[in-house]
Biopython code that builds the backbone (N, CA, C, O; Angstrom):
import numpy as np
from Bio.PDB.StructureBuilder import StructureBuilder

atoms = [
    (1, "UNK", "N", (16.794, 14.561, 6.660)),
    (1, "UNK", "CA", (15.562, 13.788, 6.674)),
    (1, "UNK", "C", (14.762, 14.212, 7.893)),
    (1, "UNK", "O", (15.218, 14.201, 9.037)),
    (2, "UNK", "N", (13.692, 14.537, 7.604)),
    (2, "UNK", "CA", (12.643, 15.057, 9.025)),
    (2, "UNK", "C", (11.808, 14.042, 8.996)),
    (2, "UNK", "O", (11.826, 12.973, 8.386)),
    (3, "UNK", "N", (10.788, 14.709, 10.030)),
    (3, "UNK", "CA", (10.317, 13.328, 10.875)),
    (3, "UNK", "C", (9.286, 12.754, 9.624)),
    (3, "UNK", "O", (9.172, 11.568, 9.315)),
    (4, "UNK", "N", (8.535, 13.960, 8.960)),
    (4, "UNK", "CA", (7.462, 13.816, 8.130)),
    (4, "UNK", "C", (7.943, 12.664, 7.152)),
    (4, "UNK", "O", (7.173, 11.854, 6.635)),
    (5, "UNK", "N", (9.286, 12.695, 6.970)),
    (5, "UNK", "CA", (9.735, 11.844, 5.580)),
    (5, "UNK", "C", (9.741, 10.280, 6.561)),
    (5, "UNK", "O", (8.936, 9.409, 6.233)),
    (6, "UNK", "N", (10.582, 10.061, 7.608)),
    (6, "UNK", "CA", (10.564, 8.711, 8.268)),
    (6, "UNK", "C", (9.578, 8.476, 8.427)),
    (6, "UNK", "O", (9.450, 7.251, 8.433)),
    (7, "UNK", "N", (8.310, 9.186, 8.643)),
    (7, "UNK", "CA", (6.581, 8.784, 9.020)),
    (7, "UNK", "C", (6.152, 8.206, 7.695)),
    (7, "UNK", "O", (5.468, 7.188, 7.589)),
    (8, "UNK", "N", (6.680, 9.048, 6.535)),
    (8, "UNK", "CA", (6.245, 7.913, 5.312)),
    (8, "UNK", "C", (6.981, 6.996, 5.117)),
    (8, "UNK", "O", (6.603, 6.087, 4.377)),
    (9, "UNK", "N", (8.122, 6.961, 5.661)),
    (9, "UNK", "CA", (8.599, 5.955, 4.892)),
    (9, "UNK", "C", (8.394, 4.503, 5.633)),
    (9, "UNK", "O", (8.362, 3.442, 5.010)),
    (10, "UNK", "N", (8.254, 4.623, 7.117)),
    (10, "UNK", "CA", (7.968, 3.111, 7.815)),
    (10, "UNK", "C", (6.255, 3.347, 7.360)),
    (10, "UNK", "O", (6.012, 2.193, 7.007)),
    (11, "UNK", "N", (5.020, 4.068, 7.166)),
    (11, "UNK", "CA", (4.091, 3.871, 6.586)),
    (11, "UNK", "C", (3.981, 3.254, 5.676)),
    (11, "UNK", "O", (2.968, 2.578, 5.497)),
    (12, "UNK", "N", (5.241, 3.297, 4.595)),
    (12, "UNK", "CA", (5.480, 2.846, 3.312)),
    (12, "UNK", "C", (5.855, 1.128, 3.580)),
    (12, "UNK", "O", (5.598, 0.226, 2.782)),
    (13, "UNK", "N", (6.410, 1.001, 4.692)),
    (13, "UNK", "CA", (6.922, -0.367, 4.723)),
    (13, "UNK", "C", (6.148, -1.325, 5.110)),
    (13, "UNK", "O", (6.345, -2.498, 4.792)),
    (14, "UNK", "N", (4.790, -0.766, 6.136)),
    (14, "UNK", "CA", (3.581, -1.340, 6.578)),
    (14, "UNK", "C", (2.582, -1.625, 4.938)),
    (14, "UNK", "O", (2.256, -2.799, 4.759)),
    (15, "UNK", "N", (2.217, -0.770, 4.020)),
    (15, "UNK", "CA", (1.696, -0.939, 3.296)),
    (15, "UNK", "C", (1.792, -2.185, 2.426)),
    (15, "UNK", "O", (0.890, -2.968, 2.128)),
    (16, "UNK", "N", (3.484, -2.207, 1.975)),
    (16, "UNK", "CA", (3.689, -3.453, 1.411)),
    (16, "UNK", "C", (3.689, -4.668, 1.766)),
    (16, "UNK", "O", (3.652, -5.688, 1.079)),
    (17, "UNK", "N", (3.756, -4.450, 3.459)),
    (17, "UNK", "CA", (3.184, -5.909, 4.493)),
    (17, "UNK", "C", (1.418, -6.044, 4.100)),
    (17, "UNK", "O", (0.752, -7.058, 3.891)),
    (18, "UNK", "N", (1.053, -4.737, 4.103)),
    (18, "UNK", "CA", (-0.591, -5.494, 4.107)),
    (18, "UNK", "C", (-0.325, -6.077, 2.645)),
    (18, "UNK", "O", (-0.526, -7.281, 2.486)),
    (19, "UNK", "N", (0.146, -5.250, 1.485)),
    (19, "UNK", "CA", (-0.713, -5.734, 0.299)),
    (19, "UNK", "C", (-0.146, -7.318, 0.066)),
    (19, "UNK", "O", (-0.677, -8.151, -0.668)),
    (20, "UNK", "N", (1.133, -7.519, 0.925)),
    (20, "UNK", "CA", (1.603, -8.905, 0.500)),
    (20, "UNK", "C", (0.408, -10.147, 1.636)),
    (20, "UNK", "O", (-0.085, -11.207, 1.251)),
    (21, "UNK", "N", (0.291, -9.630, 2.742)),
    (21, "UNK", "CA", (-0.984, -10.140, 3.553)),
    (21, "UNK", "C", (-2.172, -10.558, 2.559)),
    (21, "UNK", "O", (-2.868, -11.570, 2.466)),
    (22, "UNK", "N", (-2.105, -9.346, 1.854)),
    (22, "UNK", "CA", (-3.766, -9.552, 1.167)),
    (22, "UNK", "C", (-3.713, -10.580, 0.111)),
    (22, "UNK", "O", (-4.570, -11.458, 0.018)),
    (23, "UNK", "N", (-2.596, -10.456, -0.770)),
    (23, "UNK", "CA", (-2.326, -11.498, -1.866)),
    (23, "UNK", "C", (-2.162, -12.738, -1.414)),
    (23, "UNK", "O", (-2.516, -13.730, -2.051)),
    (24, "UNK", "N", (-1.511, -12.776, -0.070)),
    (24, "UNK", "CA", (-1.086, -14.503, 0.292)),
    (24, "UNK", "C", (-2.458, -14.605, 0.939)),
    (24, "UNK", "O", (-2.212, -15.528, 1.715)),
    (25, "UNK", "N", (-3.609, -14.329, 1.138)),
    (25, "UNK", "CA", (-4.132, -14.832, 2.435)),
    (25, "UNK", "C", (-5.524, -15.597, 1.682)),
    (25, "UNK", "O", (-6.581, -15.996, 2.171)),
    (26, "UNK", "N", (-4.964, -15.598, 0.177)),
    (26, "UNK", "CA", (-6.043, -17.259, -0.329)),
    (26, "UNK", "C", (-7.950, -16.730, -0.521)),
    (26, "UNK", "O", (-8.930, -17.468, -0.626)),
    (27, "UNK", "N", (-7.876, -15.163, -0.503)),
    (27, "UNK", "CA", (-9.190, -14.712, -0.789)),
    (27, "UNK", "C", (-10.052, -15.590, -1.762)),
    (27, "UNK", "O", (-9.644, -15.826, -2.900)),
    (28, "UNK", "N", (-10.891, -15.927, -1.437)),
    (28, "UNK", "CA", (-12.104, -16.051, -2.630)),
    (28, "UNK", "C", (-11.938, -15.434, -4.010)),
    (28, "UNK", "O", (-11.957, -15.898, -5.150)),
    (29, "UNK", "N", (-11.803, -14.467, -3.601)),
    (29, "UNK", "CA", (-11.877, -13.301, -5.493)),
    (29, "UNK", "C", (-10.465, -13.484, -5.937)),
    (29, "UNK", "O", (-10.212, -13.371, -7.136)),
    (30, "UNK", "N", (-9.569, -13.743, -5.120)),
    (30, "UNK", "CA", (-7.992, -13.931, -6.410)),
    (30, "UNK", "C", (-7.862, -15.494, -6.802)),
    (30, "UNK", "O", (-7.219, -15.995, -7.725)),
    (31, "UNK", "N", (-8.617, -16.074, -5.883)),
    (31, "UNK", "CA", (-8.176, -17.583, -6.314)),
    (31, "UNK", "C", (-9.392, -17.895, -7.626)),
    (31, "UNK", "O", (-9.226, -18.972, -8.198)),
    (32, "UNK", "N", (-10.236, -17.276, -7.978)),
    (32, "UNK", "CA", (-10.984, -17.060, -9.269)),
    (32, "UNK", "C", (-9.872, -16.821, -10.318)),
    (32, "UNK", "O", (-9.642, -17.559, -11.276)),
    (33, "UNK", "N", (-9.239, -15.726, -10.011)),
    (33, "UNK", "CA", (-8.576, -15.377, -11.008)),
    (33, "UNK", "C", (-7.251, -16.719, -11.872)),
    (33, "UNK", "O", (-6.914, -17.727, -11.251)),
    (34, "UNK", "N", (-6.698, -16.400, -13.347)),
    (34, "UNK", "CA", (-6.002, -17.276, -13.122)),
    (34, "UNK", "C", (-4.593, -16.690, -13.258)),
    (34, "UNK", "O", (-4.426, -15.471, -13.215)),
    (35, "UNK", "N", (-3.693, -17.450, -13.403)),
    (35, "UNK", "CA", (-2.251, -17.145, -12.698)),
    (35, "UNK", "C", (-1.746, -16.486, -12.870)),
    (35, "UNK", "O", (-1.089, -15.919, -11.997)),
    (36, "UNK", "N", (-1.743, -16.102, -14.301)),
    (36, "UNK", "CA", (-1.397, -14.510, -15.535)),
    (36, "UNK", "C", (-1.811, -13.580, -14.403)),
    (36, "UNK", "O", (-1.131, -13.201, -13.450)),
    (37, "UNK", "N", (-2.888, -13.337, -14.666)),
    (37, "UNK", "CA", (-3.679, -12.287, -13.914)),
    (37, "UNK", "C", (-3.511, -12.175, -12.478)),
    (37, "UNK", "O", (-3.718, -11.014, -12.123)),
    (38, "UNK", "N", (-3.254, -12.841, -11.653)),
    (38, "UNK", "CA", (-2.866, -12.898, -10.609)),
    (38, "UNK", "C", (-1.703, -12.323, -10.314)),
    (38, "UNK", "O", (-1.636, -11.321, -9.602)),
    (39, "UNK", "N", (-0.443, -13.043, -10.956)),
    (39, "UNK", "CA", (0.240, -12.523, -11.316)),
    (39, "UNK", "C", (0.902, -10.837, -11.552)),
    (39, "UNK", "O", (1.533, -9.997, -10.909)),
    (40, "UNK", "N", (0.355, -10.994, -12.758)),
    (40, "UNK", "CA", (0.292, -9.147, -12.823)),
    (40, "UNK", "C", (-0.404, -8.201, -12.516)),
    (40, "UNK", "O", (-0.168, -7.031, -12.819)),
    (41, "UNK", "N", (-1.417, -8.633, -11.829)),
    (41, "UNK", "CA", (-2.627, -7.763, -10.521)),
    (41, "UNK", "C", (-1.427, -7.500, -9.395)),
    (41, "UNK", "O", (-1.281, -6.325, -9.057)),
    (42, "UNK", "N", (-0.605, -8.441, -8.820)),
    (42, "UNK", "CA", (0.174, -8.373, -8.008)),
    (42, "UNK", "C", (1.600, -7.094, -8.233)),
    (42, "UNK", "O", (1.979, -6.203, -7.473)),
    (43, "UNK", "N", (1.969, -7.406, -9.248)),
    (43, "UNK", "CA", (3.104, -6.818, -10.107)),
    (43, "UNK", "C", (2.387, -5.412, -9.941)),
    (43, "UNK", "O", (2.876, -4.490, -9.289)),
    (44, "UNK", "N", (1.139, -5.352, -10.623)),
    (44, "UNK", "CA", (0.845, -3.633, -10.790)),
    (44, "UNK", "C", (0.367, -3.248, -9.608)),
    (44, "UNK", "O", (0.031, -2.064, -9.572)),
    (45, "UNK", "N", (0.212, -3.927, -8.529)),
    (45, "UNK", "CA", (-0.347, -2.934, -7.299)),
    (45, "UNK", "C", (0.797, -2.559, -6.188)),
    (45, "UNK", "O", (0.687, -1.915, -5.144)),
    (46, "UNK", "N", (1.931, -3.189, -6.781)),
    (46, "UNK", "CA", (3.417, -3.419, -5.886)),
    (46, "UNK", "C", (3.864, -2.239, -6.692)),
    (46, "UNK", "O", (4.298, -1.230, -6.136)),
    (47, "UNK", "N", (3.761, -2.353, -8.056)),
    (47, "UNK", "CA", (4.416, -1.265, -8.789)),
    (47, "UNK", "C", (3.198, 0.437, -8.572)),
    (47, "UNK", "O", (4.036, 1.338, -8.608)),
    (48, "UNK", "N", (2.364, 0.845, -8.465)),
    (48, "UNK", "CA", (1.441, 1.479, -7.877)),
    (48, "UNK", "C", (1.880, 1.955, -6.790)),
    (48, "UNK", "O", (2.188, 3.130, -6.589)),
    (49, "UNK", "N", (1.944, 0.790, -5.808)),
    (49, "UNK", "CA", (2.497, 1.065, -4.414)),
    (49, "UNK", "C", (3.816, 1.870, -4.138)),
    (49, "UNK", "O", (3.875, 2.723, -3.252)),
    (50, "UNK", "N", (4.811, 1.563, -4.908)),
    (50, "UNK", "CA", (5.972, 1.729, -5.112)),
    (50, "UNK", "C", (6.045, 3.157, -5.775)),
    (50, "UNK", "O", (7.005, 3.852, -5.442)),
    (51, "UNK", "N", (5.281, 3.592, -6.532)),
    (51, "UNK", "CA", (4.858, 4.940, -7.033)),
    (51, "UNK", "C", (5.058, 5.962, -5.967)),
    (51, "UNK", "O", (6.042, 6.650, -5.696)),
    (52, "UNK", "N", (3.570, 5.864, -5.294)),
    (52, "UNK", "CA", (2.825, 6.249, -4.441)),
    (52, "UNK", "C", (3.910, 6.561, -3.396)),
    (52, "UNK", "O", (4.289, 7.731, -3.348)),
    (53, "UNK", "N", (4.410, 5.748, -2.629)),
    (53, "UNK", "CA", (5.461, 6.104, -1.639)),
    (53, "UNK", "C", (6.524, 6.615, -2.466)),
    (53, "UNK", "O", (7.132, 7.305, -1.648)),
    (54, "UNK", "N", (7.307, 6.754, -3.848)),
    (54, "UNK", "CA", (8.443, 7.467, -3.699)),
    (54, "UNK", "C", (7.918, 9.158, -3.980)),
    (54, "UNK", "O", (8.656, 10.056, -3.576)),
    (55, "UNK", "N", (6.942, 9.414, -4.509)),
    (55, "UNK", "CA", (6.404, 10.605, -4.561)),
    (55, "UNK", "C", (6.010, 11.206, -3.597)),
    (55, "UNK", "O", (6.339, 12.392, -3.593)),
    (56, "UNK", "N", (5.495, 10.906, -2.857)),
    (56, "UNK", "CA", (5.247, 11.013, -1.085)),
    (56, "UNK", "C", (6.631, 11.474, -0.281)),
    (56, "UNK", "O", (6.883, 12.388, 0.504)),
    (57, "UNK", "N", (7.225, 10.636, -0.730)),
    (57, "UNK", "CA", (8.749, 10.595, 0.160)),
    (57, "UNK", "C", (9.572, 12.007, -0.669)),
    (57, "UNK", "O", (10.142, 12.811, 0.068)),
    (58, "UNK", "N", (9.594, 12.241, -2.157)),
    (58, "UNK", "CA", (9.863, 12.985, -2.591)),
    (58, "UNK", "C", (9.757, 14.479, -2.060)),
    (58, "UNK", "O", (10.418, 15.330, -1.465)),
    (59, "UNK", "N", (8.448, 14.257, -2.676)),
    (59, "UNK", "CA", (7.457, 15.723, -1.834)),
    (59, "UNK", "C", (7.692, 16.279, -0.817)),
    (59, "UNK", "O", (7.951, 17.464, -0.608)),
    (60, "UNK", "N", (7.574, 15.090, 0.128)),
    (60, "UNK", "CA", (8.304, 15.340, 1.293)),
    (60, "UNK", "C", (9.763, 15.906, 1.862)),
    (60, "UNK", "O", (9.873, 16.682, 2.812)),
    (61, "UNK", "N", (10.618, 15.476, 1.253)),
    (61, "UNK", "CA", (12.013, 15.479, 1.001)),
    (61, "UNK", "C", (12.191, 17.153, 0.196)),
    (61, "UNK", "O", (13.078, 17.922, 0.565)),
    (62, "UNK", "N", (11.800, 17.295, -0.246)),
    (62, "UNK", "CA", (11.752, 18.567, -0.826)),
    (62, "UNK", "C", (10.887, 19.900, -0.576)),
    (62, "UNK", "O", (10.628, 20.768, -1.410)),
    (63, "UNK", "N", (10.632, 19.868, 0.320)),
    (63, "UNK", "CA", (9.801, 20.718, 1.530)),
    (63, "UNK", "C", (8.299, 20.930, 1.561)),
    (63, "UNK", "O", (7.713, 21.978, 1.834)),
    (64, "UNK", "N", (7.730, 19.652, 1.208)),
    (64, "UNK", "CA", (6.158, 19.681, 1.139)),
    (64, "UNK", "C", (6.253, 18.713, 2.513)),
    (64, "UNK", "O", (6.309, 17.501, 2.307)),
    (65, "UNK", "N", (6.271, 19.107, 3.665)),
    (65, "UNK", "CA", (5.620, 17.932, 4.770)),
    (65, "UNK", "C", (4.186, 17.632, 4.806)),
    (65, "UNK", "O", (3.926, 16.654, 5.507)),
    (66, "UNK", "N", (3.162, 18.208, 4.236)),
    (66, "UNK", "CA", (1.967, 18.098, 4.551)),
    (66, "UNK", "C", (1.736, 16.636, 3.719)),
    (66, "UNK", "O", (0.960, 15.733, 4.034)),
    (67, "UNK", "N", (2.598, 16.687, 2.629)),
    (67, "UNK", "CA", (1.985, 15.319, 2.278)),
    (67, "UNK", "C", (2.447, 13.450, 3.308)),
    (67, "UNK", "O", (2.183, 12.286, 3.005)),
    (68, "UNK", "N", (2.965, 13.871, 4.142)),
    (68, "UNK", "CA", (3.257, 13.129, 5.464)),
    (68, "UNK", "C", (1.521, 12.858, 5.811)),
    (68, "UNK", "O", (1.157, 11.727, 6.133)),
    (69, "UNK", "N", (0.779, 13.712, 5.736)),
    (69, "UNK", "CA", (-0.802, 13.581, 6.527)),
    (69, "UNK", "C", (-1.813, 12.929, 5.074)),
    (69, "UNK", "O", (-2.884, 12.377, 5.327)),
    (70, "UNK", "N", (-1.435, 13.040, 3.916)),
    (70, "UNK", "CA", (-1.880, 12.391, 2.697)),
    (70, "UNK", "C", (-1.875, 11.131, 3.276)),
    (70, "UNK", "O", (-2.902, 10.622, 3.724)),
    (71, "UNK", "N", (-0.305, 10.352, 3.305)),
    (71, "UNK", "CA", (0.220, 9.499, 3.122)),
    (71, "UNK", "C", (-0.422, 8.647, 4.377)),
    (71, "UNK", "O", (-0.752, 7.525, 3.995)),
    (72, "UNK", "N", (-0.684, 8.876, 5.758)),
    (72, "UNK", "CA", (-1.198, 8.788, 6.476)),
    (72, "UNK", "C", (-2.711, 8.425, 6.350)),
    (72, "UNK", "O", (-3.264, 7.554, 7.021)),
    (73, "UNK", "N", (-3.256, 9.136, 5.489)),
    (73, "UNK", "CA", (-4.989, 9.129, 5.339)),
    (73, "UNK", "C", (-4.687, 7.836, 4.431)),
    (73, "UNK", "O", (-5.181, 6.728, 4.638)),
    (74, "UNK", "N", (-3.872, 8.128, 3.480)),
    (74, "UNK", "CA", (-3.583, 6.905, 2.407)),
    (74, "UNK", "C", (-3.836, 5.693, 2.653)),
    (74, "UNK", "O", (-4.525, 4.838, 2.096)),
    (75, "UNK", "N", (-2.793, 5.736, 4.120)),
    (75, "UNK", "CA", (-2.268, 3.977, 4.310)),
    (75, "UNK", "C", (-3.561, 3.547, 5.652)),
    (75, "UNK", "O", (-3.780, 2.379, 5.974)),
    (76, "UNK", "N", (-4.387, 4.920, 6.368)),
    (76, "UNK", "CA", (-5.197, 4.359, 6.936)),
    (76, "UNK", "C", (-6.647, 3.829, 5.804)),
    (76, "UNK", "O", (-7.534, 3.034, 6.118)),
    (77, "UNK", "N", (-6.545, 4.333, 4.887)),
    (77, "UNK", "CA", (-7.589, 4.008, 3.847)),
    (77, "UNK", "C", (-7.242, 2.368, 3.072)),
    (77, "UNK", "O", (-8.095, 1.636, 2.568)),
    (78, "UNK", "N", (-6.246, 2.184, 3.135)),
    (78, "UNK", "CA", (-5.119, 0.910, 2.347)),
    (78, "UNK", "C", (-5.439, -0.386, 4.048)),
    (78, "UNK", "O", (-5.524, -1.614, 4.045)),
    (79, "UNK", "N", (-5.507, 0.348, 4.939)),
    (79, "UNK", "CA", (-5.348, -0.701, 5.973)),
    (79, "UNK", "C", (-6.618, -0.788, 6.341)),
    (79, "UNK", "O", (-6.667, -1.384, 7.417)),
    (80, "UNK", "N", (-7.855, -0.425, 5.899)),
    (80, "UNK", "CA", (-9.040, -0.435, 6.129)),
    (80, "UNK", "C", (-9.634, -1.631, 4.889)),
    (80, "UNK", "O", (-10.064, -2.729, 5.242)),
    (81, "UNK", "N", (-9.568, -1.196, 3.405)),
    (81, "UNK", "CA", (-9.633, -2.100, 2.658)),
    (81, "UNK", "C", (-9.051, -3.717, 3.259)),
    (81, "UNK", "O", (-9.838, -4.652, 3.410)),
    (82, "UNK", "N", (-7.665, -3.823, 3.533)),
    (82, "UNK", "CA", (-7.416, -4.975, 3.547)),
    (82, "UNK", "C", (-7.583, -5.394, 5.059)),
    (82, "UNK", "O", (-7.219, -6.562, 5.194)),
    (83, "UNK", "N", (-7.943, -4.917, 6.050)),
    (83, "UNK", "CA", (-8.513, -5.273, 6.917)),
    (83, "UNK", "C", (-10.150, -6.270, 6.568)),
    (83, "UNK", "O", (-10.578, -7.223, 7.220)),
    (84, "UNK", "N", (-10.719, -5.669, 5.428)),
    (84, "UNK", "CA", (-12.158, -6.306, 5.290)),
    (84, "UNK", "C", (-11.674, -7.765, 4.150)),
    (84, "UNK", "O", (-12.128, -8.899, 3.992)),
    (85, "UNK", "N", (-10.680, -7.079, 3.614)),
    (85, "UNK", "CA", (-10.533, -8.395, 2.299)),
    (85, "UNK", "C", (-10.216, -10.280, 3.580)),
    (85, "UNK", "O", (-10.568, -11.439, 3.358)),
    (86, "UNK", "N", (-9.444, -9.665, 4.778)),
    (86, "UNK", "CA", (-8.647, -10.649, 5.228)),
    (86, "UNK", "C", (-9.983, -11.026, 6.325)),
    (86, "UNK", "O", (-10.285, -12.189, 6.590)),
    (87, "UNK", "N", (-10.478, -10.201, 6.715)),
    (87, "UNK", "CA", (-11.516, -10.657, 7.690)),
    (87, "UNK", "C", (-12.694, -11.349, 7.010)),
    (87, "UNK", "O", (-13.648, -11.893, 7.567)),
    (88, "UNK", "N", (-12.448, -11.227, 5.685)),
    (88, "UNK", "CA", (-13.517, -12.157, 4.568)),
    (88, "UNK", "C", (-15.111, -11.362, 4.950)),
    (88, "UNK", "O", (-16.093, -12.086, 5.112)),
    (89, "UNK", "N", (-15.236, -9.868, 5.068)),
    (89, "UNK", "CA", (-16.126, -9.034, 4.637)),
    (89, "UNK", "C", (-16.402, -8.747, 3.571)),
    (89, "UNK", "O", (-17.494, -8.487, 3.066)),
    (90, "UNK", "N", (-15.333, -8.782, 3.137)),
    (90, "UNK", "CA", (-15.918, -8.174, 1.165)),
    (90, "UNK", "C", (-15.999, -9.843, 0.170)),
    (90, "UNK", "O", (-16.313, -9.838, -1.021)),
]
sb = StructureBuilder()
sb.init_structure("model")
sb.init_model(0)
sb.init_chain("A")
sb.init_seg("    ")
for serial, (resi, resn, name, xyz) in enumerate(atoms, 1):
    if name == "N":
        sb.init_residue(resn, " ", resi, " ")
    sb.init_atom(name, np.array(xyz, "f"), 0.0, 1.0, " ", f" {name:<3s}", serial, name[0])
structure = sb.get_structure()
């Protein structure tokens, strides 16, 4: 395991802290929604998420490190979104 793969993978562990941040934190636009949907909005962006990092980690793992700097742009792009959802910008 090189460093590129541990850089995604605690990246990977921050991500699922924001997206669970973003779901618990009582937004305006999910509490519209109703529970179904809520629900499985949650389910598919965990399952998405969950994608996303084992392919990353894969890639990685199998001698693509560059996608270490993807994964990086990724989760600074992922922590930018939910930075605005929680600061009640969007």
């Amino acid at each position: 395991m090189g460093p590129a793969t541990l850089i995604i993978f605690l990246l990977g562990i921050a991500n699922f802290a924001i997206n669970r941040a973003v779901f618990d934190s009582g937004h305006p636009l999910f509490a519209r929604l109703p529970a179904s949907s809520q629900r499985i909005g949650r389910r598919a962006a965990l399952g998405s998420e969950f994608a996303v990092l084992f392919f990353a980690l894969l890639l990685s793992v199998r001698g693509w490190p560059g996608f270490a700097w993807a994964y990086v742009a990724y989760s600074v792009f992922n922590a930018g979104a939910a930075w605005l959802i929680l600061s009640r910008r969007v």
